[in-house]
KEGU-892876 format. One record per residue (C-alpha): residue number from 1; residue in one letter; x, y, z. Coordinates in Angstrom, 1 decimal. Layout:
<rs>
NUM	a	X	Y	Z
...
</rs>
This chain:
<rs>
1	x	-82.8	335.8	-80.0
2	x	-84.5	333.8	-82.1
3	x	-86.0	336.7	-84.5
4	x	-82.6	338.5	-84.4
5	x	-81.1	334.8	-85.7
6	x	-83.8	335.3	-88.7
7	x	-83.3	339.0	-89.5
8	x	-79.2	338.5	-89.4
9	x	-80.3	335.3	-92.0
10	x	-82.2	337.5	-94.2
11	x	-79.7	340.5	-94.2
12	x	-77.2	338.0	-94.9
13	x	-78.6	337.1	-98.2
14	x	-79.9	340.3	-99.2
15	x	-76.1	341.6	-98.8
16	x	-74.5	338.6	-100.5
17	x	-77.3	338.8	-103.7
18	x	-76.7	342.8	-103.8
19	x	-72.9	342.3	-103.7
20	x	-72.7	339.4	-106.1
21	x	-75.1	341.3	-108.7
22	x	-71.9	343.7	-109.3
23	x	-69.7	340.9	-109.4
24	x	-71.8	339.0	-111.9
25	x	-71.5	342.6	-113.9
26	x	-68.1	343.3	-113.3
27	x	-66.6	340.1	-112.8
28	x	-68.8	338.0	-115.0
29	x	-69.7	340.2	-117.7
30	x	-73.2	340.5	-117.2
31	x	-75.4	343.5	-118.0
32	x	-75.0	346.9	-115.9
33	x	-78.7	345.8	-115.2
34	x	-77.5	343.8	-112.5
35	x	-77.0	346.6	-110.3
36	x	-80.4	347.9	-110.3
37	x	-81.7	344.9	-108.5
38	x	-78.3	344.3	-106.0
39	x	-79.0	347.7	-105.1
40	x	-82.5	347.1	-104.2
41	x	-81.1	343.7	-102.5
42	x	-78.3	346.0	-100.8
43	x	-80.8	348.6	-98.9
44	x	-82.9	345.9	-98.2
45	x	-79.6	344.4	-96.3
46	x	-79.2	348.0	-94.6
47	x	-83.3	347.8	-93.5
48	x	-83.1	344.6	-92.1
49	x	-80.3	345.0	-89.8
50	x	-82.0	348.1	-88.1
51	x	-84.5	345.1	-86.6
52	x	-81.7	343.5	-84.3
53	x	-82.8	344.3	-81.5
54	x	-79.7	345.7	-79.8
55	x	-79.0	349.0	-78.2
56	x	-76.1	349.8	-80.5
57	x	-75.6	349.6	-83.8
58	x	-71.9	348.7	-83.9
59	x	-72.9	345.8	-81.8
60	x	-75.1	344.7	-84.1
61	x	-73.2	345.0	-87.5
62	x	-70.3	343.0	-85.4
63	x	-72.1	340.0	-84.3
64	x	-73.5	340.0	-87.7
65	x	-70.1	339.4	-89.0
66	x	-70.3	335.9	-88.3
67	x	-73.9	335.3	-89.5
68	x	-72.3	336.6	-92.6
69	x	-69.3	334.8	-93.0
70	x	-71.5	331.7	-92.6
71	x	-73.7	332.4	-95.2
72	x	-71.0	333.1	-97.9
73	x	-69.8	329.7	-97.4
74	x	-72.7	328.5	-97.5
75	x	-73.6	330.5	-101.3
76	x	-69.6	329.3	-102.2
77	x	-70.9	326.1	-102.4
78	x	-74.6	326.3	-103.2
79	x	-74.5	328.9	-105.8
80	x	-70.8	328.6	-107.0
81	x	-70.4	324.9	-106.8
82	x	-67.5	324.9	-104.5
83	x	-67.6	323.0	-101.2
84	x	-66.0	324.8	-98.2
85	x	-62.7	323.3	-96.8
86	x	-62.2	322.4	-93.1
87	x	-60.2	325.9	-92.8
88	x	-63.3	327.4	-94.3
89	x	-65.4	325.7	-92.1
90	x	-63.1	326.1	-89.0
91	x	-62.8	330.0	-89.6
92	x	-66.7	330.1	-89.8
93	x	-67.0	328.7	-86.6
94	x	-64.6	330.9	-84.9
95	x	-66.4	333.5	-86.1
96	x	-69.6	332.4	-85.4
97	x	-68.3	332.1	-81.9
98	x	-67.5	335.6	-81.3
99	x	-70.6	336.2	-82.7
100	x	-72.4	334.6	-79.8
101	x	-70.6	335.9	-77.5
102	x	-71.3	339.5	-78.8
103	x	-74.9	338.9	-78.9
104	x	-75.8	336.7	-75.9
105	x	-72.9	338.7	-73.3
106	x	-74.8	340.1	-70.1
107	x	-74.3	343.6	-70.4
108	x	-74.3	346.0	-66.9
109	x	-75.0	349.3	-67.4
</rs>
């Protein structure tokens, strides 16, 4: 549980640096040369969610959600200098929840 914690951490910030190198290009007017290094960050994203250990990959890319959702709030305010709000914070932990029980559910059969 632990390594899958680390690799959903990882993917997390390889997806939100791959998909906020085309923002910074299309929102921010950067350079087109932003993309050459979110896609790089983007199939590293893809790479590192085939470690979950999981017997499905739908099951994996689902509890990732709320790794995910975590870790954009957590770039909102670290990289973009705006601090979640309770709803933010209160939606992350919902998530996060399902999440858990995704991953951690005995399965049968």
């Amino acid at each position: 549980m632990h390594r899958s914690l680390l690799i959903y951490l990882a993917a997390a910030l390889a997806e939100i640096g791959g998909c906020f190198a085309f923002w910074a290009w299309l929102r921010l007017g950067r350079t087109a040369l932003w993309v050459l290094p979110g896609m790089a960050s983007l199939a590293l994203f893809a790479w590192l969610l085939t470690l979950v250990e999981t017997e499905a990959a739908g099951r994996a890319y689902a509890a990732y959600g709320g790794i995910y959702i975590l870790a954009s709030l957590l770039w909102l305010w670290l990289a973009e200098g705006l601090r979640p709000d309770r709803w933010d914070l209160a939606g992350a932990l919902i998530c996060l929840g399902g999440a858990a029980v995704i991953l951690l559910a005995p399965r049968t059969g």
